[in-house]
C-alpha positions as CSV (number, residue, x, y, z in Angstrom):
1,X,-23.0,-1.1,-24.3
2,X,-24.8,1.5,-21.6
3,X,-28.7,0.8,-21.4
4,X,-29.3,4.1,-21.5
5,X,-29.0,6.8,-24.4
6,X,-28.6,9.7,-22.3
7,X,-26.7,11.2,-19.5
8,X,-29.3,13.4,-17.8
9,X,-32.3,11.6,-16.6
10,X,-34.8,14.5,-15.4
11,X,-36.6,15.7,-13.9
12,X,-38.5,16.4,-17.1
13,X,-39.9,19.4,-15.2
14,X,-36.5,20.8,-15.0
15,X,-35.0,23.1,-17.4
16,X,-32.0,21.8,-19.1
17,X,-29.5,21.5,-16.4
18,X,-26.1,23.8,-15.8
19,X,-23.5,23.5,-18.0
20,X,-19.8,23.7,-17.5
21,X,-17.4,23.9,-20.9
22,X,-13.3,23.0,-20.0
23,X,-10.8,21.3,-22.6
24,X,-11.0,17.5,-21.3
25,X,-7.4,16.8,-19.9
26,X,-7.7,13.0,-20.7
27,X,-10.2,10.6,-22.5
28,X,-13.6,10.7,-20.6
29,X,-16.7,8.8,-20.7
30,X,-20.0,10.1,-20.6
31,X,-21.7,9.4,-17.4
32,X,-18.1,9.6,-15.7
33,X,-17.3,12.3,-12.8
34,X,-15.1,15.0,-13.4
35,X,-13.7,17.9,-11.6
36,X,-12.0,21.7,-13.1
37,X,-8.4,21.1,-12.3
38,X,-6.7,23.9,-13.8
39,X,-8.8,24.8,-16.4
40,X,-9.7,21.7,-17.8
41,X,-11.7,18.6,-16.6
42,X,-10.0,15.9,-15.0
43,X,-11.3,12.5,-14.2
44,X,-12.2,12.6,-9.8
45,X,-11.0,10.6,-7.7
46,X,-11.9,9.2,-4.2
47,X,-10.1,12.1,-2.2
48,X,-11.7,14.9,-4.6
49,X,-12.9,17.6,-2.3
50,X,-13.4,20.0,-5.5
51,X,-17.1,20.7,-6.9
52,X,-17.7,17.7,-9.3
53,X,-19.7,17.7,-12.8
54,X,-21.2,15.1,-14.8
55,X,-19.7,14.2,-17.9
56,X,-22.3,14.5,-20.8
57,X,-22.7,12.8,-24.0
58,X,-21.8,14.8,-27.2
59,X,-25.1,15.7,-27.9
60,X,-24.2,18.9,-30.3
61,X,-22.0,16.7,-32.1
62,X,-25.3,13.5,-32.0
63,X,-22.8,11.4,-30.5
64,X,-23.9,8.5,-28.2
65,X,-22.9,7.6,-24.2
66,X,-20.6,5.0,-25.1
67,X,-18.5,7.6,-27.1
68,X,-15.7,9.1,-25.5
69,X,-14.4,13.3,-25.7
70,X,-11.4,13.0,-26.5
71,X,-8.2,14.9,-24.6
72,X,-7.7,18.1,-25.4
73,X,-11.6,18.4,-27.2
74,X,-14.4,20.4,-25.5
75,X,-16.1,18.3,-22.6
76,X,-19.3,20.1,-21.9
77,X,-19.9,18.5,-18.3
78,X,-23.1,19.4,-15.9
79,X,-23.8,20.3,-12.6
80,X,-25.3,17.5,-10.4
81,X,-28.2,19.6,-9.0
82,X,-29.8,18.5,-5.9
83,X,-32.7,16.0,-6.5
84,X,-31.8,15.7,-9.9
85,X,-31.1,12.2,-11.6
86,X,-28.3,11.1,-13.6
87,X,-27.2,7.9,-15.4
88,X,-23.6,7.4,-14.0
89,X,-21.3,5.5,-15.5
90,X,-20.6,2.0,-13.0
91,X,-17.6,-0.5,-13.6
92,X,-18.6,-4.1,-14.1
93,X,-18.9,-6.2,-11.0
94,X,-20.8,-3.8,-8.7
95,X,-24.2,-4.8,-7.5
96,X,-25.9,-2.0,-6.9
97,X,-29.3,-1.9,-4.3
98,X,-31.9,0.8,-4.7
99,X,-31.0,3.6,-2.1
100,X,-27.6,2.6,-1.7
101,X,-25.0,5.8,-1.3
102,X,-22.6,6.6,-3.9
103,X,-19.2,7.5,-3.5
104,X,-16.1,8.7,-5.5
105,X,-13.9,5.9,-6.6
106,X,-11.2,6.4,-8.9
107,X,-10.5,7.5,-12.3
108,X,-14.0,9.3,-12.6
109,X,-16.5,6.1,-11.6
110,X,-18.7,6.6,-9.1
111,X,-19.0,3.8,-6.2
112,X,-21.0,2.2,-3.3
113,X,-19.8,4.7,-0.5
114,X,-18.2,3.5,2.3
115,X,-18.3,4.9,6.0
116,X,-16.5,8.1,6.5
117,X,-16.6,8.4,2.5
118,X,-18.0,11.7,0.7
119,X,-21.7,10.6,-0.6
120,X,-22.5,12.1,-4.2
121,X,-26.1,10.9,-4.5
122,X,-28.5,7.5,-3.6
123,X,-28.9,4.8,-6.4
124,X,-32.4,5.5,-7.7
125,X,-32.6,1.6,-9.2
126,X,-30.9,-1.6,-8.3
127,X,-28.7,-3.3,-10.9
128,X,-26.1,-6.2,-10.8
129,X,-23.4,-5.4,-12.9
130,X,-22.5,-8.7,-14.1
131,X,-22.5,-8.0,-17.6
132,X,-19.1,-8.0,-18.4
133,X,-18.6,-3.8,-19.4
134,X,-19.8,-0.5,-18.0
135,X,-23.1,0.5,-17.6
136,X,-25.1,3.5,-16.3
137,X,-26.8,3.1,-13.9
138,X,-29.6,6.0,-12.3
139,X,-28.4,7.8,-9.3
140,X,-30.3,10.9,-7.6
141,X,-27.8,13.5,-6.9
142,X,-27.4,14.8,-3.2
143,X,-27.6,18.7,-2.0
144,X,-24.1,19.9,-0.9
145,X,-22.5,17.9,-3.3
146,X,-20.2,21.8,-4.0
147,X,-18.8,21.1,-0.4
148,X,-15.7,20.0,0.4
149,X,-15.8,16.3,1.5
């Protein structure tokens, strides 16, 4: 269970943050990173060089961030705006420091980055993700995240 009920984290002074609507191609997690790959959001993966998005919880539809869209259902997914923060979603067993760089892994989770890597954001907290499942942890988005890696 995620130990946080949303996706987007602020800044509360920000208006609500740009949306992207695509059919999901394949189950996806809020808090997961996903790219437009024909028309329709795929899960990233370390070599994505494609603008990424933030998979968001199904707030229209009041569900929660450990509920999955569905393939072929609407996946409303946002743009990680510089300086923005975002609960991603992090696969048990990473220990996570405050400040560390974040990379692409695969299947959609984010990582810690490694040298030479593309870097997606900073951890804005440090966690130890020994729980045993997924959890989301806060990560300040980067400018030039558009760019290709």
């Amino acid at each position: 269970m995620a130990r946080f009920n949303t996706i987007f984290a602020g800044p509360d002074s920000e208006n609500l943050p740009q949306a992207e609507e695509a059919i999901a191609s394949v189950d996806v997690l809020p808090g997961l990173i996903v790219t437009l790959t024909a028309g329709q959001f795929a899960l990233a993966v370390a070599a994505t060089a494609n603008a990424i998005y933030v998979a968001r919880e199904n707030y229209l539809a009041h569900k929660n961030v450990d509920q999955a869209i569905l393939a072929t259902n609407t996946l409303v997914a946002n743009v990680p705006l510089d300086e923005q923060l975002w609960n991603l979603r992090f696969a048990t067993g990473i220990n996570v420091a405050k400040g560390a760089a974040i990379g692409l892994g695969a299947a959609g989770r984010p990582v810690l980055a490694v040298a030479g890597s593309r870097v997606i954001g900073y951890a804005d907290e440090a966690f130890n993700n020994n729980t045993g499942s997924d959890q989301l942890i806060r990560v300040r988005a980067v400018a030039g995240y558009r760019l290709a890696a």
